[in-house]
N, C-alpha and C positions, 0 to 999 in steps of 0.2 A: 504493500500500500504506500510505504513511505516511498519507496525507489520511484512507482508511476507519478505520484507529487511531486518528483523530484524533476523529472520526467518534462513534465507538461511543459513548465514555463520555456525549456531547450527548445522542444518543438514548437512551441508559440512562435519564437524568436525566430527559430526557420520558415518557418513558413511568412511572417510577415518581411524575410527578407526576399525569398521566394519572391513574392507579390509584389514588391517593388521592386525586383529586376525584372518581373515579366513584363510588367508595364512600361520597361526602358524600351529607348530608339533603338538600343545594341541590340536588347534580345530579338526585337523584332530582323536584325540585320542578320542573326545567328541563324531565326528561325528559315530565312531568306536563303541561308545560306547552304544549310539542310535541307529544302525544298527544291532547290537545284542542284545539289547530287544527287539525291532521291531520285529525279525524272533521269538525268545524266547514267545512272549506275543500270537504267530500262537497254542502254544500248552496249554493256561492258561486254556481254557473248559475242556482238557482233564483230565490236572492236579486239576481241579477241582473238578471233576467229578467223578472220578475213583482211579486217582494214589496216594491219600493221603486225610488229611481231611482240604485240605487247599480250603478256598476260592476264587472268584476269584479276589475279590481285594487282602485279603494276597498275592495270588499266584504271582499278579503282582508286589506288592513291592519286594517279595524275588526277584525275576527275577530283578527287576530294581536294586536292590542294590548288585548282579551278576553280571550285565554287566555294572555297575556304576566303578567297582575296572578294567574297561579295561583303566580306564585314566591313570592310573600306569602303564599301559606295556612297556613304555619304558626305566623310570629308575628301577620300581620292576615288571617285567614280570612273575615271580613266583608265584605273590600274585592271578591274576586271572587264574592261571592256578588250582595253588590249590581249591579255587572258582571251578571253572569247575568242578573238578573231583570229589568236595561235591555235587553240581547240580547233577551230574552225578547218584551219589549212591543214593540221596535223593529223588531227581524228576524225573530220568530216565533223565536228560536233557541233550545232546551230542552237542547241538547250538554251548554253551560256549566254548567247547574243540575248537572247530574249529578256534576259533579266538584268545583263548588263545595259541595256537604250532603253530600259525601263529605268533605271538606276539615274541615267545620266537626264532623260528628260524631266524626272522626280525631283531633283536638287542641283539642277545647272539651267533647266527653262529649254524654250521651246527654241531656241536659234543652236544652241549647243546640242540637242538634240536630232536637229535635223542636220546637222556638219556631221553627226557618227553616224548616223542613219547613211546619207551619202554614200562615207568611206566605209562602211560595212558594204554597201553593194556593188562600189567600185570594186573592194579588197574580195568580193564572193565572184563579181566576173571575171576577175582575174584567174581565180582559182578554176573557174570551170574551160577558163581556156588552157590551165595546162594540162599537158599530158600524162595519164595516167589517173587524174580525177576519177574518181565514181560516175560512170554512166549513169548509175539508177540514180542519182539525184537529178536528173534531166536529158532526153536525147539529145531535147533542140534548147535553143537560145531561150525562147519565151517560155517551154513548162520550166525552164532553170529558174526563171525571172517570177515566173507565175508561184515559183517555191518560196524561193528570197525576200523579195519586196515586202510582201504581207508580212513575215514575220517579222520585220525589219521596221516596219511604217504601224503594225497595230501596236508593238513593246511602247514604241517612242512614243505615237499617239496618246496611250492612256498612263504613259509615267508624266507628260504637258497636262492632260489635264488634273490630273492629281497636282503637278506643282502647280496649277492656277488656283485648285482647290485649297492651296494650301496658302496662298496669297491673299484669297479671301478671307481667312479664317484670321489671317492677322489682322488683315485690314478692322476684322468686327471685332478682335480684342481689343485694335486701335482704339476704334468707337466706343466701344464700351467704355475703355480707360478714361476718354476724352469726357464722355457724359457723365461719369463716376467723378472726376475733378468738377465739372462743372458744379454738378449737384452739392459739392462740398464748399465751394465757393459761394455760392448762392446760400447754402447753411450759412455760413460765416459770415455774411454781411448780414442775413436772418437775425443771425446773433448779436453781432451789432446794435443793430438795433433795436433789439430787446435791452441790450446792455446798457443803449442811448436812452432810452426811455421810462425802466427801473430806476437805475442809477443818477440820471439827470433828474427826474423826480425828486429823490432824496438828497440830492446837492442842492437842490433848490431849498428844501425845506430848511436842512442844514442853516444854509445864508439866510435866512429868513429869521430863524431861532438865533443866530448870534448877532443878529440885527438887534434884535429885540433882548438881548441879552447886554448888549452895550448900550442900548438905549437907559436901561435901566440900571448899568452900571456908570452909567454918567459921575464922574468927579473921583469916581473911586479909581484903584489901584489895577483892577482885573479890566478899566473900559478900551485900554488897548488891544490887550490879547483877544477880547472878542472881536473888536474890527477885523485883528489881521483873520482870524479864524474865520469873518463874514467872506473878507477879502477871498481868503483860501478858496474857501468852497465855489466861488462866485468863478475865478481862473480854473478851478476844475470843469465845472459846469463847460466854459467855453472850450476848454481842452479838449474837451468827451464828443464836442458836438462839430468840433475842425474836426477831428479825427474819422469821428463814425459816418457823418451825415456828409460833409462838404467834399473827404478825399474822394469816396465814391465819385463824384463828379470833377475832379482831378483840380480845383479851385484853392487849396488846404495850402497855406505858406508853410514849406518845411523852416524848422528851428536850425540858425547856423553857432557861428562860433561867437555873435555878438548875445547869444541866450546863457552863455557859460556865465555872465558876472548873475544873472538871475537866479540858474542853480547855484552857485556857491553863494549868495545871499540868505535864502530858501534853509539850505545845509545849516547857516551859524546862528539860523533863527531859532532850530532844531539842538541848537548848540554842540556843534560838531564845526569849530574853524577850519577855515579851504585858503590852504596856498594856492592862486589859480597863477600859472605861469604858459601867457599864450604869443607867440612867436610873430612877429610883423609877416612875416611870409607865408605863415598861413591862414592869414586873413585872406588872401588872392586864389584860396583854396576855390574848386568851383562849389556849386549848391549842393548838391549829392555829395559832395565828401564833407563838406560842414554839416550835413545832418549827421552822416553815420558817428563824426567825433562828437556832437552832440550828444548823442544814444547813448555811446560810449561812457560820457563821461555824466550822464544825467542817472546811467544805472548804475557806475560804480559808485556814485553818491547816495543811491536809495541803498544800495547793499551796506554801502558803510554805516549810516544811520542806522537800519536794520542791526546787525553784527556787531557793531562799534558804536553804538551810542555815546557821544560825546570826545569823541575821539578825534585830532587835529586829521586833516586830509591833504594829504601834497596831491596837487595836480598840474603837469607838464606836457605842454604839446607845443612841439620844436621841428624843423624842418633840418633834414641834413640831407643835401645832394636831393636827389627824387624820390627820398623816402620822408615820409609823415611818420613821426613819434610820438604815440600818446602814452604816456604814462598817470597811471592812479594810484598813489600808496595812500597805505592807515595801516598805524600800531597794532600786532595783535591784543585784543583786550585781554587783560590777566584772567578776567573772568566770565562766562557767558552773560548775557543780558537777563535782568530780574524776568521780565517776561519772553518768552521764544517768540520768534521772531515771524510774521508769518510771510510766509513766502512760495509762490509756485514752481520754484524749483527749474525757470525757464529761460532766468533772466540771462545768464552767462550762455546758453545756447543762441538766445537769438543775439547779443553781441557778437560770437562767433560770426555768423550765420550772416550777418549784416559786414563785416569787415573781410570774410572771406569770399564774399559775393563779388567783391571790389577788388581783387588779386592781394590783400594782405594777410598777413596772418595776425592771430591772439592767444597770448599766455596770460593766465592767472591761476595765481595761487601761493601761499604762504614762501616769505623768502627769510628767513631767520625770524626776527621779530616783527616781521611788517610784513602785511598782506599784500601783494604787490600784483596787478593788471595793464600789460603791455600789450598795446596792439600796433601793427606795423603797417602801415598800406602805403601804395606809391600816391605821392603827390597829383602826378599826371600835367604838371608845367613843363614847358617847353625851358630848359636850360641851356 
């Protein structure tokens, strides 16, 4: 009992390997390959008997190591066609053909198909003009032709239409693929605006209550912090609604390198001071690359406040030769934050994602005591 428990799961395991190699191209090329000795092995007596001095196990090996080279037909289709058309002159044998111009019109298309096709019946009248050929594959000229041709023109025939079959089948994955992104796109702006329409709700409200909160805190000590917090919400609000609503229609002003004094403002309000050190020359950066240093430098300040509450922040973007330098440091903090920190976990891929899109590349991550995020991209000025 215990042995056949022991047992099962082995054969589980074969048999599910089983099943996935039958389902491969190979085994189908293997089984291809078996199915033309199989017909080939119908004429070893003759061939042994008559057409040469082979016998009939020789006969069978030549034959097997003939339709052994059909495992190649799909990346070297040539190689058993060649095969064939030796088969051909050598042993009278026409099997091979059939499955080699099936081969070649399968995975080379219908122009390359019909050039072997051709040279298969040039390479067959040749043969029937010399001497000592097989009479019985033809007295005259035309039942020679009336042999040849068809097999020669149906193989090729229906390995073209199978390769167009098969051109199809991409093209509809194409499609599909194509309508499967749409669909996901079309989600995503969906969500937007759901996003735009929740969440701008609640920013509203938000600025409304610290309106009404400074109002009431008039003279006292707290009627700043609610302005800036009216403030906050009010620039969110408009943030949420460039972003979701106007980019769709491609109107949305991307943020350049002249919005870095506003995040590092933002940062030490937060109470996290920002060395911001920004280079004259990359001010002449174009639009698209002052937003991505934007991004860059707008997430490694949310990450720092997140992670490092209160913690100073160097930030440095210099030009040297055709390359754009951005760097972001902050101290690691001795200790995690009282509260963790919330975060989706996204932010450092779409940096990546955004500065490799543009040929640079991006490192971040702890470098002794300091967290440090380097991203490297070409300028793209004329020097």
């Amino acid at each position: 009992m215990m042995e056949g428990m022991f047992r099962f799961p082995a054969a589980h395991a074969l048999r599910r390997c089983v099943d996935r190699w039958a389902g491969s191209p190979r085994a189908l090329d293997v089984v291809t390959a078996l199915s033309a000795f199989a017909l080939m092995s119908l004429d070893v007596p003759g061939l042994a008997r008559a057409d040469n001095s082979l016998t009939g196990v020789t006969a069978s090996l030549v034959l097997a190591a003939g339709a052994g080279t059909l495992v190649l037909r799909r990346r070297l289709p040539w190689v058993p066609y060649l095969v064939a058309l030796v088969l051909m002159g050598w042993l009278h044998e026409v099997t091979m053909v059939q499955f080699a111009l099936y081969s070649l019109g399968r995975f080379r298309g219908r122009r390359v198909a019909i050039v072997a096709t051709a040279l298969y019946v040039l390479a067959a009248y040749g043969l029937f003009l010399t001497p000592g050929w097989p009479a019985r594959h033809g007295d005259t000229l035309s039942d020679f032709l009336s042999l040849v041709v068809p097999i020669g023109v149906l193989a090729a025939g229906v390995g073209i239409a199978a390769y167009r079959q098969d051109l199809v089948r991409a093209l509809e994955a194409q499609r599909s693929e194509a309508a499967a992104r749409q669909a996901v796109q079309e989600e995503r702006i969906s969500v937007g605006r759901d996003v735009h329409d929740l969440v701008g709700r609640e920013l509203t409200v938000l600025a409304v209550r610290a309106e009404v909160l400074s109002v009431r805190a008039r003279g006292e000590a707290h009627q700043k912090d609610f302005e800036e917090l009216a403030d906050t919400a009010r620039r969110a609000h408009h943030m949420l609604n460039e972003t979701v609503v106007r980019r769709a229609d491609g109107v949305a002003e991307t943020p350049g390198l002249d919005g870095l004094a506003v995040l590092a403002e933002e940062s030490e309000r937060m109470g996290g001071p920002v060395d911001l050190t920004v280079a004259e020359e990359a001010k002449t950066l174009s639009p698209l690359r002052q937003t991505a240093v934007h991004r860059v430098v707008q997430e490694c300040l949310t990450n720092a406040a997140k992670h490092a509450p209160g913690l100073p922040v160097t930030v440095s973007i210099t030009v040297a030769g055709a390359d754009l330098l951005v760097e972001v440091a902050n101290p690691l903090p001795r200790t995690p934050p009282d509260r963790a920190p919330v975060s989706a976990g996204t932010g450092l891929f779409s940096m990546e994602e955004r500065v490799t899109s543009m040929g640079g590349t991006l490192t971040a991550g702890p470098d002794g005591d300091t967290y440090r995020v380097t991203a490297l991209l070409p300028t793209g000025l004329r020097l």
